[in-house]
PDB file as gemmi writes it, atoms N, CA and C in Angstrom:
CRYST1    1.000    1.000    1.000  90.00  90.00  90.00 P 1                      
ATOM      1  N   UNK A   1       0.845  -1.169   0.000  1.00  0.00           N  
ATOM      2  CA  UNK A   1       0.000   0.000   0.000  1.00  0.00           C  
ATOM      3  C   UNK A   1       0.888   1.228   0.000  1.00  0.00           C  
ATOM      4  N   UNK A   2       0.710   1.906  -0.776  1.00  0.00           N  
ATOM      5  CA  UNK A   2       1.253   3.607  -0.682  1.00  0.00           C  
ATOM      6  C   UNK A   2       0.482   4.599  -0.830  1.00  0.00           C  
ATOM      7  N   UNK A   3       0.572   5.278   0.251  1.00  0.00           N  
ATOM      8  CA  UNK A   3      -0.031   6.988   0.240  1.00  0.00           C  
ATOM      9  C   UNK A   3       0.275   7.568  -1.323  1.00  0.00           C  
ATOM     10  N   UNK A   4      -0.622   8.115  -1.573  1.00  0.00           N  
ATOM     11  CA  UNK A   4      -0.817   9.067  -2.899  1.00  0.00           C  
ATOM     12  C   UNK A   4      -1.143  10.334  -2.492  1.00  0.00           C  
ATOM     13  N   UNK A   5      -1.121  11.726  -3.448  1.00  0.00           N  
ATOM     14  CA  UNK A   5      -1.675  13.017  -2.926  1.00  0.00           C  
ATOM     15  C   UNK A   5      -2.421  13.264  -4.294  1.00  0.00           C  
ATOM     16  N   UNK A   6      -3.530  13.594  -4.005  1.00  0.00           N  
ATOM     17  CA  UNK A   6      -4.401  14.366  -4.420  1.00  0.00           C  
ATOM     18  C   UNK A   6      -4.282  15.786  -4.938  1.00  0.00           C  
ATOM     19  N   UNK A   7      -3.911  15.942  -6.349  1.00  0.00           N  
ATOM     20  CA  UNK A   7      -3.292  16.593  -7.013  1.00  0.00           C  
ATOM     21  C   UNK A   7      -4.324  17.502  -8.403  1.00  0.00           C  
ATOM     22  N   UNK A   8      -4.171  19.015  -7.595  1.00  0.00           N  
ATOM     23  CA  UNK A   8      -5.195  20.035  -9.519  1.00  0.00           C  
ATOM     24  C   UNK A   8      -4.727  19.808 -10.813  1.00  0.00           C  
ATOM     25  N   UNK A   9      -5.307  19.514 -11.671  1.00  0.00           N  
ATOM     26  CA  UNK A   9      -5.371  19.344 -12.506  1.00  0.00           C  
ATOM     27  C   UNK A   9      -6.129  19.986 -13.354  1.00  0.00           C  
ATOM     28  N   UNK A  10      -6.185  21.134 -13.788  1.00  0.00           N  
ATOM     29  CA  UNK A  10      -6.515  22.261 -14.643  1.00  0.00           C  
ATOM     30  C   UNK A  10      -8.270  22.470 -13.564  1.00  0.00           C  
ATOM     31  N   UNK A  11      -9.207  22.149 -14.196  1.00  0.00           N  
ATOM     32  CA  UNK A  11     -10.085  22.617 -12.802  1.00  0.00           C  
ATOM     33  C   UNK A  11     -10.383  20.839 -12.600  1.00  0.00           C  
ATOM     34  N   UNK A  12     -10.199  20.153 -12.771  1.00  0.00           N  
ATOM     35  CA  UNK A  12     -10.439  18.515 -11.594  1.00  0.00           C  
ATOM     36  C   UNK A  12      -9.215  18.274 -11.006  1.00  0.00           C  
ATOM     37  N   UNK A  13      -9.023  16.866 -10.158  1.00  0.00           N  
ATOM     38  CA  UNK A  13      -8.240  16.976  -9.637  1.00  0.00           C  
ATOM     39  C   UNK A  13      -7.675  15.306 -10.172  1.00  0.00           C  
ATOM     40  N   UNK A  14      -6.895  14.689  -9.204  1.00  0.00           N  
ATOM     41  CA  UNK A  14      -5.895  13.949 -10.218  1.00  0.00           C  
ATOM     42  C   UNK A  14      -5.097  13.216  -8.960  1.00  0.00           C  
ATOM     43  N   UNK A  15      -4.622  11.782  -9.728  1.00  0.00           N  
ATOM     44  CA  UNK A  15      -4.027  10.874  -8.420  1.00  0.00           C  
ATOM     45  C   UNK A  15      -3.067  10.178  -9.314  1.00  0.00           C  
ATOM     46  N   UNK A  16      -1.536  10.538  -8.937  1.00  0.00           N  
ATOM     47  CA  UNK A  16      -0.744   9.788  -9.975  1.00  0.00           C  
ATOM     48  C   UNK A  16      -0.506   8.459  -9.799  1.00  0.00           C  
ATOM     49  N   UNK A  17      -0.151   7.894  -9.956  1.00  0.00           N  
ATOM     50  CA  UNK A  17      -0.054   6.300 -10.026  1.00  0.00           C  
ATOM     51  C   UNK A  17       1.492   5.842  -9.988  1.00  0.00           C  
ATOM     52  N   UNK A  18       2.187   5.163  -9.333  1.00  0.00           N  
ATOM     53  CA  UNK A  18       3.243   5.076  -9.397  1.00  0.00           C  
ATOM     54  C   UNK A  18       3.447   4.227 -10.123  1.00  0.00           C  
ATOM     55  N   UNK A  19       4.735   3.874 -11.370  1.00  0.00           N  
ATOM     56  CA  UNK A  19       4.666   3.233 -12.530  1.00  0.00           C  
ATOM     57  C   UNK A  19       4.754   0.964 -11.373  1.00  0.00           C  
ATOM     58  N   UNK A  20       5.114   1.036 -10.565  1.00  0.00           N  
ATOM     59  CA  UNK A  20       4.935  -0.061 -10.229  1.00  0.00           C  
ATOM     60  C   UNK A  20       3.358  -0.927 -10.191  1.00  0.00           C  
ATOM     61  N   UNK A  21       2.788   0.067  -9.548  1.00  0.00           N  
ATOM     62  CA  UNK A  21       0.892  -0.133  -9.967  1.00  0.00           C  
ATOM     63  C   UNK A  21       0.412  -0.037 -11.135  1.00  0.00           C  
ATOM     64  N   UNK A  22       1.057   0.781 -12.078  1.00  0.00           N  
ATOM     65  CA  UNK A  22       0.752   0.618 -13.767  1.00  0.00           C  
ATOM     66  C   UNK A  22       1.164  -0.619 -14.169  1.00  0.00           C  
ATOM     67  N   UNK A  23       2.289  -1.206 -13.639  1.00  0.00           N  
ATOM     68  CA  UNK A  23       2.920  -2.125 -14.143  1.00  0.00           C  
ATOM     69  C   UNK A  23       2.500  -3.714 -14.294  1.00  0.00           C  
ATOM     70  N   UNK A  24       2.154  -3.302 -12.660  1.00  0.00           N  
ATOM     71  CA  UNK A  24       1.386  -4.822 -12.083  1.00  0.00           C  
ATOM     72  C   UNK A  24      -0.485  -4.896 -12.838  1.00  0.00           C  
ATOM     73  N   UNK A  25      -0.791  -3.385 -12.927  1.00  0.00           N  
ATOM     74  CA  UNK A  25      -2.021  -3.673 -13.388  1.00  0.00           C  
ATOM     75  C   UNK A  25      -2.389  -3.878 -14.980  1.00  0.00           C  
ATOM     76  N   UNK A  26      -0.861  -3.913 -15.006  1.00  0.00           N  
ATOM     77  CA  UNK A  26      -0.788  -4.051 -16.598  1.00  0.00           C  
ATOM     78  C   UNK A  26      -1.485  -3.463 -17.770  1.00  0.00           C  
ATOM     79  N   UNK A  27      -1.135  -2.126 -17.385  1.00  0.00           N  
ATOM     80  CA  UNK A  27      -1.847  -0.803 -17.996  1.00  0.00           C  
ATOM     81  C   UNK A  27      -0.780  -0.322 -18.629  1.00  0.00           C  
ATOM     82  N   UNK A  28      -1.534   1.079 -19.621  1.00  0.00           N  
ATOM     83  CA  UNK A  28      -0.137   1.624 -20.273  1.00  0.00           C  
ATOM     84  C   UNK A  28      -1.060   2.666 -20.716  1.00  0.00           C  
ATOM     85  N   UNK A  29      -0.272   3.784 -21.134  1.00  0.00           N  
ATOM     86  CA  UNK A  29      -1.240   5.360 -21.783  1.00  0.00           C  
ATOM     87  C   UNK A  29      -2.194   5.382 -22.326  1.00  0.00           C  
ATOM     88  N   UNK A  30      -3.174   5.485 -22.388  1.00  0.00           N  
ATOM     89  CA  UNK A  30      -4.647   5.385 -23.030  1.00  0.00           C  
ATOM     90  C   UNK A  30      -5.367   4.346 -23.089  1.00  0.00           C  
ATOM     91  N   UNK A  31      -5.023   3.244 -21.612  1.00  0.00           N  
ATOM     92  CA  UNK A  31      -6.180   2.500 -21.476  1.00  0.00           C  
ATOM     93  C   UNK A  31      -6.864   3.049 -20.604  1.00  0.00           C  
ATOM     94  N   UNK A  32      -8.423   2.114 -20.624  1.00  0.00           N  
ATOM     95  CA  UNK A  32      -9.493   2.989 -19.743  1.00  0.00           C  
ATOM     96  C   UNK A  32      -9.505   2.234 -18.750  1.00  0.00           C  
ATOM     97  N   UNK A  33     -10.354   2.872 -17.800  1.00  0.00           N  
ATOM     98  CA  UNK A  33     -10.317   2.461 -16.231  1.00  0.00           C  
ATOM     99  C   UNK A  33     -11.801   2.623 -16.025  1.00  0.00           C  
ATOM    100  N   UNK A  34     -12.776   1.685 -15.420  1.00  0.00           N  
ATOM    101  CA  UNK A  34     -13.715   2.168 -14.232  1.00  0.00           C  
ATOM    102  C   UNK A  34     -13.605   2.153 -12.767  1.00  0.00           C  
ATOM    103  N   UNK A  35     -14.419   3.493 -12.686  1.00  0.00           N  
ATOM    104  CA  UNK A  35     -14.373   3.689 -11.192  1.00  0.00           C  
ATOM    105  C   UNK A  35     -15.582   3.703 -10.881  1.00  0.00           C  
ATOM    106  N   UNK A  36     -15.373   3.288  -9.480  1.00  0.00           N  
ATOM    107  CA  UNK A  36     -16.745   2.950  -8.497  1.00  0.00           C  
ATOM    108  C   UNK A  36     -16.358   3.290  -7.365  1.00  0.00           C  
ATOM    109  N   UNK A  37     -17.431   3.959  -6.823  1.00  0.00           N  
ATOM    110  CA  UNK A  37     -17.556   4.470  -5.024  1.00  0.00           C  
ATOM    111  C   UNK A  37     -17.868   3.504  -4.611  1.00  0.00           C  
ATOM    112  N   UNK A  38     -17.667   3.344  -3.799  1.00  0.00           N  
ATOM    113  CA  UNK A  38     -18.448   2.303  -2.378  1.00  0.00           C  
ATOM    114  C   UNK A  38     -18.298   3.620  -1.210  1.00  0.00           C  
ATOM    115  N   UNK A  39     -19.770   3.976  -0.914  1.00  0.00           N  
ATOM    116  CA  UNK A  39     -20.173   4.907   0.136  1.00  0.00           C  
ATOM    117  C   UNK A  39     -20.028   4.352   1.568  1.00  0.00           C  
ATOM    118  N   UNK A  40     -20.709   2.620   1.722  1.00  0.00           N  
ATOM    119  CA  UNK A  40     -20.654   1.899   2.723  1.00  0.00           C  
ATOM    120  C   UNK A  40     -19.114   1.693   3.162  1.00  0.00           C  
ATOM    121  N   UNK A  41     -18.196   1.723   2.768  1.00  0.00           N  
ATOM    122  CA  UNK A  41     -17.047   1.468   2.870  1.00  0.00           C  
ATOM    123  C   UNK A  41     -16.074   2.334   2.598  1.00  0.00           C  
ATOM    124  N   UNK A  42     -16.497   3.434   2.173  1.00  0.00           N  
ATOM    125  CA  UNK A  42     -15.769   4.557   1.687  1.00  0.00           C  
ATOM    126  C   UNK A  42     -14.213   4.367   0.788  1.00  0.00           C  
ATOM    127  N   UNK A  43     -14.976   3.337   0.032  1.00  0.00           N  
ATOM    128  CA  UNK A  43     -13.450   2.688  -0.954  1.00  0.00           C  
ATOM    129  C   UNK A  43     -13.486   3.343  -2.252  1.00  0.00           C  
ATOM    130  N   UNK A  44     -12.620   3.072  -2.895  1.00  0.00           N  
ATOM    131  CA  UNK A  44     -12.637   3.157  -4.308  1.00  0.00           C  
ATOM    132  C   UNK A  44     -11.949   2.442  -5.135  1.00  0.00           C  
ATOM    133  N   UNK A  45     -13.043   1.473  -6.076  1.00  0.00           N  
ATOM    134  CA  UNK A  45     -12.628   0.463  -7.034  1.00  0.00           C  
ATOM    135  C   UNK A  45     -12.225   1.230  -8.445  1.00  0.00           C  
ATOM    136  N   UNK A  46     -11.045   0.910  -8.932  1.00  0.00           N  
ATOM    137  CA  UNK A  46     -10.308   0.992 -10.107  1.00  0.00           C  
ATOM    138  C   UNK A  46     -10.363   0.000 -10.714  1.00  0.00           C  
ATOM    139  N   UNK A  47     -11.042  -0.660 -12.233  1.00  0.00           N  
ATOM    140  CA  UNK A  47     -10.871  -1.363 -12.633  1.00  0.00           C  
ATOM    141  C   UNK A  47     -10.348  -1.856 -14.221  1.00  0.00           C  
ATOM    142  N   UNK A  48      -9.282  -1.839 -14.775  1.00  0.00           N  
ATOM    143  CA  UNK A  48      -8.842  -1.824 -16.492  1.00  0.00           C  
ATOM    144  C   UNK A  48     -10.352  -2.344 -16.809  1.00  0.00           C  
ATOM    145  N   UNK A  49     -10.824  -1.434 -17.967  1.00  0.00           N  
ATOM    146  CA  UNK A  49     -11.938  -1.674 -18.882  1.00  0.00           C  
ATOM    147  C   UNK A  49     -11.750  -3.206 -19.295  1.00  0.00           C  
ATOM    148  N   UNK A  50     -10.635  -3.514 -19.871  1.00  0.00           N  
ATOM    149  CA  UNK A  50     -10.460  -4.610 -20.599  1.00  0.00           C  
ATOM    150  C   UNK A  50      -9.902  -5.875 -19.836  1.00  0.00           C  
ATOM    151  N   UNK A  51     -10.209  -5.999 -18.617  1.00  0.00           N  
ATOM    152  CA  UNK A  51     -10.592  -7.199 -17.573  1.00  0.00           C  
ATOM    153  C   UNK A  51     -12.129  -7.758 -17.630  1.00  0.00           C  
ATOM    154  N   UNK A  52     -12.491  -9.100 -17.399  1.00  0.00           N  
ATOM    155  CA  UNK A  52     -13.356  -9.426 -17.428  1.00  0.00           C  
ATOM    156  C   UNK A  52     -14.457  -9.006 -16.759  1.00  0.00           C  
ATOM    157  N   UNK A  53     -15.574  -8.690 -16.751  1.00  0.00           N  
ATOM    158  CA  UNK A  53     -17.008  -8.331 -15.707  1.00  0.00           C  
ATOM    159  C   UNK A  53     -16.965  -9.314 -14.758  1.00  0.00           C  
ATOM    160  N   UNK A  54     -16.161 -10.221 -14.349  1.00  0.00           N  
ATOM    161  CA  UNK A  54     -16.110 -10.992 -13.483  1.00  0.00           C  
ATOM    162  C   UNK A  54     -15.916 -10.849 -12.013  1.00  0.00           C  
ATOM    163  N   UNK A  55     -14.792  -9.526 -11.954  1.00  0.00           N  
ATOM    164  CA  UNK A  55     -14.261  -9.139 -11.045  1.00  0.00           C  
ATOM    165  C   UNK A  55     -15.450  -7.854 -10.581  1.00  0.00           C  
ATOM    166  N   UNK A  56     -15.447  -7.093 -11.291  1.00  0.00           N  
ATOM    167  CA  UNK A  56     -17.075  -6.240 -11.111  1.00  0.00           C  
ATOM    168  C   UNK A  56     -18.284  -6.912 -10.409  1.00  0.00           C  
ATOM    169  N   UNK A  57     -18.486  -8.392 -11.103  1.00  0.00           N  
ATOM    170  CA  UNK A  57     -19.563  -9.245 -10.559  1.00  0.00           C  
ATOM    171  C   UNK A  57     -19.208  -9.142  -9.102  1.00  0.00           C  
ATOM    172  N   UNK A  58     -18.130  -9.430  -8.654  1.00  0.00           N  
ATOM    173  CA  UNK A  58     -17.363 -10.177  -7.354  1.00  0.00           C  
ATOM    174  C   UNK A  58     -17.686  -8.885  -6.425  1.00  0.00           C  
ATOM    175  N   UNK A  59     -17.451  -7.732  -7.217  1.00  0.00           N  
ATOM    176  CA  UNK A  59     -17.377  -6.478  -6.007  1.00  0.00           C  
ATOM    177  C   UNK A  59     -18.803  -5.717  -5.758  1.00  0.00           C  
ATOM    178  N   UNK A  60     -19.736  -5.963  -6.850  1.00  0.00           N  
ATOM    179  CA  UNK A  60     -21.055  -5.829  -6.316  1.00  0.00           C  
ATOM    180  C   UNK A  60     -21.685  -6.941  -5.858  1.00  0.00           C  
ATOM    181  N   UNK A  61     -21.401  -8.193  -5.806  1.00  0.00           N  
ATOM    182  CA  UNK A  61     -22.104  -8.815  -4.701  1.00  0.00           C  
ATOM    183  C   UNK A  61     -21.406  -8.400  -3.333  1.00  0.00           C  
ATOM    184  N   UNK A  62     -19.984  -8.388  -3.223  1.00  0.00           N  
ATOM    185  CA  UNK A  62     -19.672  -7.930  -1.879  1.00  0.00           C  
ATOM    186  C   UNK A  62     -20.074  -6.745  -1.286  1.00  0.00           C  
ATOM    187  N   UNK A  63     -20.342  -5.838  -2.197  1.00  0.00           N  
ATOM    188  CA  UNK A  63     -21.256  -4.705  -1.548  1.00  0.00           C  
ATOM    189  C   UNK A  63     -22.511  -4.479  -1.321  1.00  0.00           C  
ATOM    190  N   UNK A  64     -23.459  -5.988  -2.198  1.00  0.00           N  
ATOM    191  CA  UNK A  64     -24.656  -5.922  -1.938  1.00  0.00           C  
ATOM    192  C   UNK A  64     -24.669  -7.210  -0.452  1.00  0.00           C  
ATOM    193  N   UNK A  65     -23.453  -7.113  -0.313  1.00  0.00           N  
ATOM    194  CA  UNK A  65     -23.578  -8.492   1.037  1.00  0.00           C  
ATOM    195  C   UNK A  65     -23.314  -7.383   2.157  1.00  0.00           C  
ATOM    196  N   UNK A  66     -22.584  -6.551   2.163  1.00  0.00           N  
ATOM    197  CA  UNK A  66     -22.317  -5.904   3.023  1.00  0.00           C  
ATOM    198  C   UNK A  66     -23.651  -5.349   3.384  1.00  0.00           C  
ATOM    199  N   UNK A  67     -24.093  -4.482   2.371  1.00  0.00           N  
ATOM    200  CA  UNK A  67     -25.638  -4.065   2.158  1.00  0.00           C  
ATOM    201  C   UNK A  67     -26.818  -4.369   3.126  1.00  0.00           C  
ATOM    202  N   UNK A  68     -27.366  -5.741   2.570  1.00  0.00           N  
ATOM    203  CA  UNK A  68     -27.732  -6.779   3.228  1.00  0.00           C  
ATOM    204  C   UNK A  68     -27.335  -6.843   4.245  1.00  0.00           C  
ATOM    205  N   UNK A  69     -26.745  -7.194   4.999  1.00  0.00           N  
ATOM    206  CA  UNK A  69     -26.171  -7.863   6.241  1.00  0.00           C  
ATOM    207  C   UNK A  69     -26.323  -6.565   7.466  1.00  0.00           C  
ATOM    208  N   UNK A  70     -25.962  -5.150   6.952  1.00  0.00           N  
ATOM    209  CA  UNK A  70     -25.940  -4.115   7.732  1.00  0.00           C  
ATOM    210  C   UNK A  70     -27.340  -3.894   8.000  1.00  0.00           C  
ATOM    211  N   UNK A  71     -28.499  -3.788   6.477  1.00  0.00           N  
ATOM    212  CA  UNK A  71     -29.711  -3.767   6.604  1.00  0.00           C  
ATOM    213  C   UNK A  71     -30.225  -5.330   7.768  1.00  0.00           C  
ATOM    214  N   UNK A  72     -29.918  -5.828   7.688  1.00  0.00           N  
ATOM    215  CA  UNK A  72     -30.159  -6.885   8.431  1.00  0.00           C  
ATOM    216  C   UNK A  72     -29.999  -7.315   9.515  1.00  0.00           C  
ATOM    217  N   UNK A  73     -29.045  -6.683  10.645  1.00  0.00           N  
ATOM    218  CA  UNK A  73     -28.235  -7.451  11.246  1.00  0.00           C  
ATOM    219  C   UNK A  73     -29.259  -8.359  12.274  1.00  0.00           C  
ATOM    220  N   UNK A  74     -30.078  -7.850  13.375  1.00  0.00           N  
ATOM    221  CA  UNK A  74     -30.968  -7.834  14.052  1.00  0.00           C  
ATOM    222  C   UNK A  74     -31.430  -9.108  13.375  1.00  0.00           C  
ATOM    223  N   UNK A  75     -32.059  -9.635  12.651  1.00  0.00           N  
ATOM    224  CA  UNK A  75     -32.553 -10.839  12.131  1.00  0.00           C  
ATOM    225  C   UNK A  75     -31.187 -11.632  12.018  1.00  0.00           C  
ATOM    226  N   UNK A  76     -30.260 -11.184  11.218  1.00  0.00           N  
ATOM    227  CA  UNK A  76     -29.251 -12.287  11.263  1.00  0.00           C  
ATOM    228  C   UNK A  76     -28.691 -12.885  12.779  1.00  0.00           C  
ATOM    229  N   UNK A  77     -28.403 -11.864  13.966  1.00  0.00           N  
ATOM    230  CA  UNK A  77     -28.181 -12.022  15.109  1.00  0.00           C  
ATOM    231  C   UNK A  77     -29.357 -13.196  15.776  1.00  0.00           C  
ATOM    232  N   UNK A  78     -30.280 -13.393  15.446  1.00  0.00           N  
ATOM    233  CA  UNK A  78     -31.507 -14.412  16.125  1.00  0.00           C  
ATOM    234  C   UNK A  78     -31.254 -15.179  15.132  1.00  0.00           C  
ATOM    235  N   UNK A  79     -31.173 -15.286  13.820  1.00  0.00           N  
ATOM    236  CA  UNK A  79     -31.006 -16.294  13.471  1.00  0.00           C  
ATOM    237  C   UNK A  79     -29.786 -17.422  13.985  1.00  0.00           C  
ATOM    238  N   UNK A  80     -29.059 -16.572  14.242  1.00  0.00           N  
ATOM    239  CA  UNK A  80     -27.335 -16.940  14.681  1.00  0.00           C  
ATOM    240  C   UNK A  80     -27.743 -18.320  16.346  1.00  0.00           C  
ATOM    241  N   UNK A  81     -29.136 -17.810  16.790  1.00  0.00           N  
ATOM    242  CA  UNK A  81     -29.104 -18.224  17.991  1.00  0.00           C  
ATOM    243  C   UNK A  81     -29.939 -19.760  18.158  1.00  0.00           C  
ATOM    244  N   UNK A  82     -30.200 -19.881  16.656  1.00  0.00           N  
ATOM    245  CA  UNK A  82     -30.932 -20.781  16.568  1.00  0.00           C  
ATOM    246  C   UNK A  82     -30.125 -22.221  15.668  1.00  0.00           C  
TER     247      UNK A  82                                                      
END                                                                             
């Protein structure tokens, strides 16, 4: 893990990438990226366009489990007791 700074960029702002994380993510100048918030978790998913929807699949069920489970807990807790 490495700290990054949050950097202007004409009027948005901007997060450089150190070429070791380009490297490993096996990216290079003008590929695309999606991004996703996670509010519940206050994360942020980066993902190369040209990776499978597989990994996308993987991170919205984990956020619709998290989801779930927070909406839930109270029932899951009695269920737990049974």
């Amino acid at each position: 893990m490495k700290t990054q700074k949050i950097i202007k960029v004409g009027n948005s702002y901007g997060i450089i990438f150190p070429i070791d994380f380009i490297r490993l993510a096996k990216l290079k100048v003008g590929d695309k990226v999606e991004v996703e918030v996670d509010r519940a978790t206050q994360s942020i998913l980066i993902t190369p366009k040209k990776i499978n929807s597989k990994i996308m699949r993987k991170f919205e069920f984990y956020n619709w489990l998290n989801e779930y489970t927070e909406k839930n807990k109270e029932l899951i807790k009695a269920l737990a007791k049974h």
